[in-house]
C-alpha positions in Angstrom: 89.7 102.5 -20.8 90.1 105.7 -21.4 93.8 106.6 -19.4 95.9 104.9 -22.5 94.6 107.7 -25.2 97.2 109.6 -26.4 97.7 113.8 -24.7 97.1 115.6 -27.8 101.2 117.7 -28.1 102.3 113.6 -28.5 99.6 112.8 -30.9 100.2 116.0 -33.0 104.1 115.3 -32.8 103.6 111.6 -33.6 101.0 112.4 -36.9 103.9 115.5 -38.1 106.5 112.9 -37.8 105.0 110.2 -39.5 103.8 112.3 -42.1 107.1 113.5 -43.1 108.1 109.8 -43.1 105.5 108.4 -45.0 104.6 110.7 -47.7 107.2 111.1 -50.0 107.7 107.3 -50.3 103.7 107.4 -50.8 104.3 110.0 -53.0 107.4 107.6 -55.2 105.3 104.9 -55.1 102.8 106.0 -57.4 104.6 107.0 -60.5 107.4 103.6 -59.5 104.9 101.4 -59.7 103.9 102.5 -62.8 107.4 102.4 -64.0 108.0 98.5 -62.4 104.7 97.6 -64.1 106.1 97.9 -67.3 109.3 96.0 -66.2 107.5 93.8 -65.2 108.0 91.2 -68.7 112.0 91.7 -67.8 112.1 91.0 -64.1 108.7 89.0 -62.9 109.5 89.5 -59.4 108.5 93.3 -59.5 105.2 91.8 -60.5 105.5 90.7 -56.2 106.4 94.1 -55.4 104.3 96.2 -56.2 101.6 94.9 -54.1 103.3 93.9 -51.1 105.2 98.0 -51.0 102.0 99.0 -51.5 100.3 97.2 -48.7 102.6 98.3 -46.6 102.3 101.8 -47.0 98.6 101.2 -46.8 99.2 100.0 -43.1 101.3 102.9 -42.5 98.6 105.4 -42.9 96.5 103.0 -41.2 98.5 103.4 -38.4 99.3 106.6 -38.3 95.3 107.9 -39.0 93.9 105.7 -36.5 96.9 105.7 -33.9 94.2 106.9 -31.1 92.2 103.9 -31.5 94.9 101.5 -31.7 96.1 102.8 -28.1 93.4 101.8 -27.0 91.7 98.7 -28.4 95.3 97.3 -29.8 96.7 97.3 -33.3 94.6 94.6 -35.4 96.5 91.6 -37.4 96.5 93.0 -41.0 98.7 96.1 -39.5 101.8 93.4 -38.5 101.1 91.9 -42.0 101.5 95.3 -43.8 104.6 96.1 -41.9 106.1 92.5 -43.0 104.7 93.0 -46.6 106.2 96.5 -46.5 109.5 95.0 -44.9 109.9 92.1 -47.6 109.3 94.6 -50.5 112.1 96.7 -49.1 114.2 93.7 -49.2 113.4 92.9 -53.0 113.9 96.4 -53.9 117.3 95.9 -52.0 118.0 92.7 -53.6 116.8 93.8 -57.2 119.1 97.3 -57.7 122.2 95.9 -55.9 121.5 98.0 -52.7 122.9 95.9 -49.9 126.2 96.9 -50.3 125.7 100.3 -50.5 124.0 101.2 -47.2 126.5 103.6 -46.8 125.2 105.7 -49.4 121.7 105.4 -48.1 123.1 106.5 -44.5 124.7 110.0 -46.3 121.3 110.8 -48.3 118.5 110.0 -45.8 116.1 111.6 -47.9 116.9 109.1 -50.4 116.3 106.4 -47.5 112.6 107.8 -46.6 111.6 107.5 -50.4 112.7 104.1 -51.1 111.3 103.1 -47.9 112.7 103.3 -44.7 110.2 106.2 -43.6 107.0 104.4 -43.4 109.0 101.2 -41.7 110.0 103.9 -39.1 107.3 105.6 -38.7 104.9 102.1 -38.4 107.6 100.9 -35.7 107.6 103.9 -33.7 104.1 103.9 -33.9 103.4 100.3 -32.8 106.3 100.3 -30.1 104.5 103.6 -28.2 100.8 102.0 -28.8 102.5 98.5 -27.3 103.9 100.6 -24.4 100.8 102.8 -23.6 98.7 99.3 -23.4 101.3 97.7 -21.3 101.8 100.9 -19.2 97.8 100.8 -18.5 97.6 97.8 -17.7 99.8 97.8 -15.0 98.6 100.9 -13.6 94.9 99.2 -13.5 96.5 96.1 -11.4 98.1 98.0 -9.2 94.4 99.9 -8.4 
């Protein structure tokens, strides 16, 4: 079971990229959530978001830390979860400030894009997609032995 462990340049690469990705919406979340706690007696539905954007970051770094072990024994349910808890906070932060007619905006400041979000959504997706495709791509190549 060892063939479907990542080569160490693609680990390295895939850790580098995801922590430019996820940190500086880890790094927003902290101090945002502090401010949406407080708004929380003006708009109840932040009260929703905090917990799901921060369970989705959570499986971010979960995937991202243990991406070796998830090539080979597969990604575990809660992962999925986070990256839909993640997804559907993104969506009520879109929904909330008025952003879904302004993706254009987003698109010209992708920086902007990577702290409200986007970055750990990427990064878990890339992340998942490879660790599908090295599991697939072993599998094969043990029933063709």
């Amino acid at each position: 079971m060892q063939g479907n462990t990542l080569k160490p340049p693609v680990a390295w690469a895939l850790l580098i990229l995801s922590l430019i990705l996820i940190t500086p919406t880890t790094l927003a979340y902290i101090p945002g959530s502090l401010y949406f706690f407080m708004a929380i007696p003006e708009a109840p539905v932040l009260a929703l978001f905090i917990p799901l954007a921060g369970y989705g970051i959570y499986c971010s770094w979960c995937i991202t830390l243990k991406m070796n072990q998830y090539t080979q024994y597969g990604a575990p349910p809660h992962i999925y979860m986070g990256i839909a808890a993640g997804t559907i906070a993104l969506a009520i932060l879109f929904k909330l400030f008025g952003l879904q007619n302004s993706i254009h905006k987003l698109i010209e400041r992708p920086l902007s894009a990577i702290i409200m979000g986007f970055g750990p959504l990427i990064s878990s997706c890339i992340s998942l997609s490879i660790t599908h495709y090295m599991r697939r791509n072993t599998a094969n190549q043990s029933e063709h032995v």
